[in-house]
SEFI-441970 format. One record per residue (C-alpha): x, y, z. Coordinates in steps of 0.1 Angstrom, whole numbers, plus 5000, padded with zeros to 4 digits. Each point is the difference from the previous one (the first is absolute). Example, Ala and Ser with C-alpha at 12.3 -4.5 7.8 and 13.67 -1.06 7.14 Angstrom:
<recs>
@xx:5123&yy:4955&zz:5078
@xx:5014&yy:5034&zz:4993
</recs>
This chain:
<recs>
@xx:5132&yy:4986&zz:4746
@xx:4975&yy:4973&zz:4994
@xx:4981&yy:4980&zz:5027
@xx:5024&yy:4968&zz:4981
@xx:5026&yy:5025&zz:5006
@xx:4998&yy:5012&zz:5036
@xx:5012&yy:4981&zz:5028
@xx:4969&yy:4985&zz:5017
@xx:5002&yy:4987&zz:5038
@xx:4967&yy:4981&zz:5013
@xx:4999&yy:5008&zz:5039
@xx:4982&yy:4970&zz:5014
@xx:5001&yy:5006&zz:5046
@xx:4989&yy:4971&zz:5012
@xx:4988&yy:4979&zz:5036
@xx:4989&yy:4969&zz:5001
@xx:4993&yy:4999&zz:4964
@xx:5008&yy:4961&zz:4990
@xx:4972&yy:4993&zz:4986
@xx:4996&yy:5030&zz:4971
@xx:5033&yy:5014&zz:5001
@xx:5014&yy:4973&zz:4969
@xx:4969&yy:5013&zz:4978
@xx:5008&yy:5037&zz:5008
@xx:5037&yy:4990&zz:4984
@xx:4988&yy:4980&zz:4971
@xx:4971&yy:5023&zz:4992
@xx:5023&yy:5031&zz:5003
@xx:5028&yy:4980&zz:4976
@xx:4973&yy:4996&zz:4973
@xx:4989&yy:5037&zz:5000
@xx:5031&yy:5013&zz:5002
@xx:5027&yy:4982&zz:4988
@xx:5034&yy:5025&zz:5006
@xx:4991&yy:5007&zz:5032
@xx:5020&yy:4987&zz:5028
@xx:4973&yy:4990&zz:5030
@xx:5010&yy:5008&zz:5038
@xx:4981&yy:4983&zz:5024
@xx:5008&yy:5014&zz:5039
@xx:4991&yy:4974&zz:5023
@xx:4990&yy:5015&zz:5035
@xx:5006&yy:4976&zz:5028
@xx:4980&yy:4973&zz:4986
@xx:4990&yy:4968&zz:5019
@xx:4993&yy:4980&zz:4968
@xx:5017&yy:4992&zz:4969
@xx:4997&yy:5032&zz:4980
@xx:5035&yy:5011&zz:4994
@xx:5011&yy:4963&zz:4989
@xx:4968&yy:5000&zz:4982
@xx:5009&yy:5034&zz:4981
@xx:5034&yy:4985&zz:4995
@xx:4992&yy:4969&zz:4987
@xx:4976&yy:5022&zz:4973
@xx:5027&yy:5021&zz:4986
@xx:4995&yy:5031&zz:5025
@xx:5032&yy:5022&zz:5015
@xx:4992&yy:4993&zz:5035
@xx:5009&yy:5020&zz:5027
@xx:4989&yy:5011&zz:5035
@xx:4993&yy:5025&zz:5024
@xx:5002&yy:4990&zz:5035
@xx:4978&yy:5034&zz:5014
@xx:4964&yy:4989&zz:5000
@xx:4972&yy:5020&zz:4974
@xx:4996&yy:5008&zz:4966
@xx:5013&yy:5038&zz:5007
@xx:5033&yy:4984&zz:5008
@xx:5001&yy:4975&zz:4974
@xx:4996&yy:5025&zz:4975
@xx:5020&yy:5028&zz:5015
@xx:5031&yy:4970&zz:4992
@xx:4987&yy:4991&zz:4967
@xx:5001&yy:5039&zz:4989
@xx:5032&yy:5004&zz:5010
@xx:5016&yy:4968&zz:4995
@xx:4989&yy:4997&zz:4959
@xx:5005&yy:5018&zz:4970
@xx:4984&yy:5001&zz:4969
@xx:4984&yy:5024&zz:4982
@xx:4961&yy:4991&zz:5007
@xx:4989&yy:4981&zz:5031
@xx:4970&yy:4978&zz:5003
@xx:4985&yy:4995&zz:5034
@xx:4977&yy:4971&zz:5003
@xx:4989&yy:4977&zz:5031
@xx:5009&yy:4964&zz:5001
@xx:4965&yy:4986&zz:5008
@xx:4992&yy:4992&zz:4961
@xx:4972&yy:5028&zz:5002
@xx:5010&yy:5026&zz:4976
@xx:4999&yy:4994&zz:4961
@xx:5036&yy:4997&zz:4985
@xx:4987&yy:5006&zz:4961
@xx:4994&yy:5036&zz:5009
@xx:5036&yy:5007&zz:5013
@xx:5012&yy:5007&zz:4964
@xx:4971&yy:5021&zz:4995
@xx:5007&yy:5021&zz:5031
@xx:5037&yy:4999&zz:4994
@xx:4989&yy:5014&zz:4959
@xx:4976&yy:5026&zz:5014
@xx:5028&yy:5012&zz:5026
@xx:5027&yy:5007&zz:4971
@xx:4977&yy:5013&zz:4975
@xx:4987&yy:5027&zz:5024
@xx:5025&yy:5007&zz:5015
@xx:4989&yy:4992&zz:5034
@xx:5017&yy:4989&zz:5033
@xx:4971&yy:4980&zz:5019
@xx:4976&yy:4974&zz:4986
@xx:4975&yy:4983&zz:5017
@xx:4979&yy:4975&zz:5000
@xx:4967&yy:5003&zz:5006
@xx:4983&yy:4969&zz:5008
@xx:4969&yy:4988&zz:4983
@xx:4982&yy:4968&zz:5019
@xx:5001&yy:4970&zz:4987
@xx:4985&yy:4979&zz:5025
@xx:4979&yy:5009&zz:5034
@xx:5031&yy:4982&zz:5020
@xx:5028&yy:5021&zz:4983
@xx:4989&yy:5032&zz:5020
@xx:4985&yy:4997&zz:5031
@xx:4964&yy:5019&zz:5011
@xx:5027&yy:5021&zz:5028
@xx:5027&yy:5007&zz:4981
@xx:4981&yy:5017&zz:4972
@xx:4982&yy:5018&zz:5020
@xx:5030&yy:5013&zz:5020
@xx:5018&yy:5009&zz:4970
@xx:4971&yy:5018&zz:4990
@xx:5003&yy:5025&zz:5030
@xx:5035&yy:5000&zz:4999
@xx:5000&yy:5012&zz:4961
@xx:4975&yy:5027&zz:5008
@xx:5018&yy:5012&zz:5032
@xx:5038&yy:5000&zz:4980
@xx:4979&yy:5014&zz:4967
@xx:4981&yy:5029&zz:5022
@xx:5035&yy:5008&zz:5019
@xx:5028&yy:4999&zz:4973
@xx:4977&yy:5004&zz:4968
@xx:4982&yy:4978&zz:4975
@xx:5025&yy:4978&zz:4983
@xx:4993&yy:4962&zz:5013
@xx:4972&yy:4979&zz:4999
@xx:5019&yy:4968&zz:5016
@xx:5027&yy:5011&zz:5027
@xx:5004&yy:4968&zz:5012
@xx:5007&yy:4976&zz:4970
@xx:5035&yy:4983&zz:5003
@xx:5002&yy:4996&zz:4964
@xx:5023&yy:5031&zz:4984
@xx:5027&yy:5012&zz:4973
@xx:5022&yy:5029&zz:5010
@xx:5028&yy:5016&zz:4982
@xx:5037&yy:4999&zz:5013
@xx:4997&yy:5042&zz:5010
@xx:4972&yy:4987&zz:5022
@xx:5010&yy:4975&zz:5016
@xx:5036&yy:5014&zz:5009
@xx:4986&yy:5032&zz:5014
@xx:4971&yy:4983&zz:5018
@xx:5009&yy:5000&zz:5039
@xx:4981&yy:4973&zz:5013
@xx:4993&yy:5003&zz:5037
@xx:4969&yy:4978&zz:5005
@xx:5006&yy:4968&zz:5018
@xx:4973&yy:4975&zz:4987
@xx:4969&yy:5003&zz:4977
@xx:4997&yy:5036&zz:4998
@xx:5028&yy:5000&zz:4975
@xx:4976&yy:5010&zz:4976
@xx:4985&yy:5030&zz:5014
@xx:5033&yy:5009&zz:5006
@xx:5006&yy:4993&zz:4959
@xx:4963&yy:5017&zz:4994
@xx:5009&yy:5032&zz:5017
@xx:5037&yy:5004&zz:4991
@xx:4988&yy:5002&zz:4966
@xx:4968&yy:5026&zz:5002
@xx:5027&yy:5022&zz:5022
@xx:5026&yy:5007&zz:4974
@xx:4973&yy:4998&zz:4972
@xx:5015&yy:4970&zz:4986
@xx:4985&yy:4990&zz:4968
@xx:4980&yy:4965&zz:5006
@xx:4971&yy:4981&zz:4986
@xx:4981&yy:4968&zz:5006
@xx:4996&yy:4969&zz:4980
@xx:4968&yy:4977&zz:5007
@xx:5017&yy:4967&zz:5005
@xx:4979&yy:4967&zz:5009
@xx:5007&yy:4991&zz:5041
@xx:4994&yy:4961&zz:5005
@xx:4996&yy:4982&zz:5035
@xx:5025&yy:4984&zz:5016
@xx:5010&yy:4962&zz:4989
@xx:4995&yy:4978&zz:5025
@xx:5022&yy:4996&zz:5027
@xx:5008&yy:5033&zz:5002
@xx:4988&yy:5028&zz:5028
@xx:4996&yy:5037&zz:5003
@xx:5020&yy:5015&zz:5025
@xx:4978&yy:5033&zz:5001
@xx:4978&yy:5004&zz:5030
@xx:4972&yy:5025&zz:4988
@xx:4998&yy:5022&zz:5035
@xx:5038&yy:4994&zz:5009
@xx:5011&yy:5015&zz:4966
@xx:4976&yy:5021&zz:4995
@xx:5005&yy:5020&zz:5023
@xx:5038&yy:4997&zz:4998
@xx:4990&yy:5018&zz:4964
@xx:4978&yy:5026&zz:5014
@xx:5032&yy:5009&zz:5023
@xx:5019&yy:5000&zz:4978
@xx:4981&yy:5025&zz:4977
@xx:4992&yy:5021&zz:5031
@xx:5039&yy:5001&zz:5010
@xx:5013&yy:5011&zz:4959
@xx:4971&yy:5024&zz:5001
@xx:5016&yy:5016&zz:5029
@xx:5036&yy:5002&zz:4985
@xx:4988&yy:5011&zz:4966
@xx:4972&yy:5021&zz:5012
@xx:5011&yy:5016&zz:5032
@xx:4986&yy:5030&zz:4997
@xx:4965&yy:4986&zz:4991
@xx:5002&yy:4976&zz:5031
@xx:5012&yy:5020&zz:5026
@xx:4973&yy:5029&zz:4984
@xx:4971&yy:4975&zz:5009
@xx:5015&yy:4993&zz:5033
@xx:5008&yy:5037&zz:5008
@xx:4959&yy:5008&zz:4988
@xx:4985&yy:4973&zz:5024
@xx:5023&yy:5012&zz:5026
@xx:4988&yy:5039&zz:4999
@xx:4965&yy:4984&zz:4994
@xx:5001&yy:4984&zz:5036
@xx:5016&yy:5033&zz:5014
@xx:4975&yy:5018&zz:4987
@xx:4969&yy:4979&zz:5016
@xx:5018&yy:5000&zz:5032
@xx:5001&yy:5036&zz:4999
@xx:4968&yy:5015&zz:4990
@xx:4984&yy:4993&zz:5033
@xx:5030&yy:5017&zz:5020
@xx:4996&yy:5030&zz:4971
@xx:4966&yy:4999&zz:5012
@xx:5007&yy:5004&zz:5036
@xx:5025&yy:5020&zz:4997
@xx:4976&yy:5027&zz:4979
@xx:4971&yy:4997&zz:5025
@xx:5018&yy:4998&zz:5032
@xx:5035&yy:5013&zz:4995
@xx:5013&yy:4965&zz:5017
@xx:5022&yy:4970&zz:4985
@xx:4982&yy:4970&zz:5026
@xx:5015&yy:4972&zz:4980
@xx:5035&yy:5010&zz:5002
@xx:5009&yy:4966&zz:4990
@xx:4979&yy:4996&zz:4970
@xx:5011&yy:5034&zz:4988
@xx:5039&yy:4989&zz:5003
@xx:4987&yy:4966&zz:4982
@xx:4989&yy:5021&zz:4971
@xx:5033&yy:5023&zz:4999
@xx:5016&yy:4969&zz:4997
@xx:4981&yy:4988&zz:4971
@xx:5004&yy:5029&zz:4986
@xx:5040&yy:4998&zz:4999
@xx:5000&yy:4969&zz:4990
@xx:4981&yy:5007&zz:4967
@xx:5024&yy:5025&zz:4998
@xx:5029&yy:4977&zz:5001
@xx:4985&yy:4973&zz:4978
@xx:4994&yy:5025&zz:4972
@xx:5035&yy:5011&zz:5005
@xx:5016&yy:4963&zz:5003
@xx:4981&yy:4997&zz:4963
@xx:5011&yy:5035&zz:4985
@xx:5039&yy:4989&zz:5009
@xx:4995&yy:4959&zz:4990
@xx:4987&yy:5014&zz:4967
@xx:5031&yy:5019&zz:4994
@xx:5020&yy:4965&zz:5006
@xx:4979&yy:4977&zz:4984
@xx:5005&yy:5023&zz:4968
@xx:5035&yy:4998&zz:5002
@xx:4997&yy:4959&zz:5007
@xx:4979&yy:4996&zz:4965
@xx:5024&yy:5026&zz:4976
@xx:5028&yy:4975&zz:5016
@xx:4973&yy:4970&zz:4987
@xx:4998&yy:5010&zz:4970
@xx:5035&yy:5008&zz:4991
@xx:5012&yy:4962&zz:5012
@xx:4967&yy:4991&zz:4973
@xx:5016&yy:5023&zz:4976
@xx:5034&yy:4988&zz:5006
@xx:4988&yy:4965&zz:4985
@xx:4994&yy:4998&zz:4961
@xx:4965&yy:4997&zz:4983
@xx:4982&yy:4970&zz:4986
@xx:5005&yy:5005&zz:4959
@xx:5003&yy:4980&zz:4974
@xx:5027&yy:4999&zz:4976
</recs>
C-alpha cells in the first residue's frame, strides 16, 4: 500500500481558529491531495467551522470543551488507514506531512512526530520552550529516552495506533498522554524536524504556560503512577520508613539507656509510619500485577489492528 494508496484523514481540532483555519485546509489540500481533511470545531465563538466549510474541510463538532475530547471523537469517529494530527492555527509546515506520512510506511512505524524547528522568535515563546524542555526530560528520565518534543501538536499515526489508543486526557495533555502510550508498549516511532511558524495574525494561543504546564506535569505524575506503581508507591513506602526511622532513634536511645518509652506518642507515630510503608510497598507489588494485565490487554487491541505496509 502506497502513501497515494492509503486512505489519508487530516485531523484539524479547532477553537476560535477563523483566522488560519482556511490556510490549514488549503495548505493541507496541496500537500496531500487524496486525503479527506476533518476539521472538529470545539464550541467556537467565531467563524471557524463556516470558515473550514466554506474551504473544503468536513466539519464537525464536539460540544465537550479541550483538545483531549476533540480528539478522543476524531479517533473514534474516522477511519482511514493513516491519521494526520495538526493544529488549526497555521503554525505547522504542511509540505512535510507527505514526508512524515512516507517515513511512517516505509519503516514501518505507528507514531510520527514533528519536531519543531523555529522559524521566528514569535512562533515559540521564551515559556513554552522552556517548559517543554523540563517536561521532555522529566517524561524522558521517567519512561525512557525516545522524544525530544512531547508537546508538538503536529503528528502521523497509523490506524493500529490510533484505534487502540485510549485517550483519557481532557485538554492539552493529549500529547503526553500520545508520548507515553507509545514508550509503554514499545511502539516503534520516530521524529521528523519540520519548520513551526508563528501564528498569522488574528489568531491567539489558547495555552497558558503555568496553567498547562502544570496540567502536563500532572498528568505525567498520574500515568507514572498507573504504569509504574510499584516504582511510585516504592519511593513513598522508602520516605515513609525514613521518617519512622528518625522518629525512632531517640526513643531507641532511651529506651537502651533508661529502659523507658517517655514519648509514647512519638513512638506510636513511628509504628505508624512504619505500617504505612508497609502498605504502600504492598498497594505497588499488587497494582503491578494489574497494570501488567491492563498493558498485555493494550497491546492485543494494538495488535488486533493491521500494520502500515505498502503494497
Amino acid at each position: 500500500m502506497t502513501s497515494a494508496q492509503s486512505r489519508i484523514a487530516v485531523l484539524v481540532p479547532c477553537y476560535n481558529e477563523e483566522a488560519a483555519v482556511a490556510t490549514v485546509v488549503a495548505d493541507f489540500r496541496k500537500a496531500l491531495p487524496a486525503a479527506e481533511i476533518y476539521v472538529y470545531d470545539n464550541n467556537s465563538r467565531d467563524r471557524t467551522a463556516a470558515v473550514a466549510h466554506e474551504a473544503g474541510a468536513i466539519v464537525r463538532s464536539e460540544r465537550r470543551q479541550g483538545k483531549g475530547h476533540v480528539v478522543r471523537r476524531m479517533f473514534a469517529d474516522v477511519e482511514a488507514d493513516i491519521y494526520v494530527l495538526v493544529d488549526g492555527d497555521a503554525t505547522y509546515d504542511a509540505p512535510s506531512a507527505p514526508r512524515m506520512v512516507d517515513k511512517l510506511l516505509d519503516q514501518h512505524l505507528d507514531m510520527v512526530v514533528g519536531l519543531r524547528i523555529d522559524q521566528s522568535q514569535a512562533a515559540y515563546r521564551l515559556g513554552h520552550r522552556a517548559g517543554n524542555r523540563m517536561l521532555t526530560g522529566f517524561l524522558s528520565s521517567t519512561f525512557g529516552q525516545e522524544f525530544k518534543d512531547i508537546l508538538s501538536g503536529y503528528r502521523v499515526f497509523s490506524r493500529r495506533f490510533v484505534k487502540s489508543f485510549p485517550v483519557l486526557s481532557d485538554g492539552f495533555e493529549i500529547e503526553t498522554e500520545l508520548a507515553v502510550y507509545a514508550l509503554e508498549l514499545s511502539l516503534p516511532v520516530a521524529e521528523v524536524e519540520t519548520p513551526y511558524y508563528a501564528r498569522p495574525e488574528g489568531s491567539f494561543s489558547k495555552l497558558n504556560t503555568w496553567r498547562d504546564g502544570f496540567r502536563i506535569l500532572g498528568t505525567i505524575l498520574k500515568l507514572y503512577r498507573s504504569e509504574r506503581p510499584l516504582r511510585f508507591f516504592t519511593v513513598i513506602g522508602i520516605l515513609l520508613a525514613l521518617a519512622a526511622i528518625i522518629l525512632a532513634i531517640p526513643i531507641v536511645v532511651t529506651f537502651i539507656e533508661t529502659g523507658l518509652v517517655p514519648r509514647l506518642p512519638t513512638a506510636v507515630l513511628s509504628m505508624g509510619l512504619t505500617i504505612m510503608a508497609m502498605l504502600s510497598v504492598s498497594s505497588g507489588l499488587v497494582l503491578d500485577t494489574v497494570t501488567r494485565g491492563r498493558r498485555e490487554m493494550k497491546m492485543l487491541a494494538y495488535l488486533s489492528q493491521p500494520a502500515p505496509k505498502r503494497n
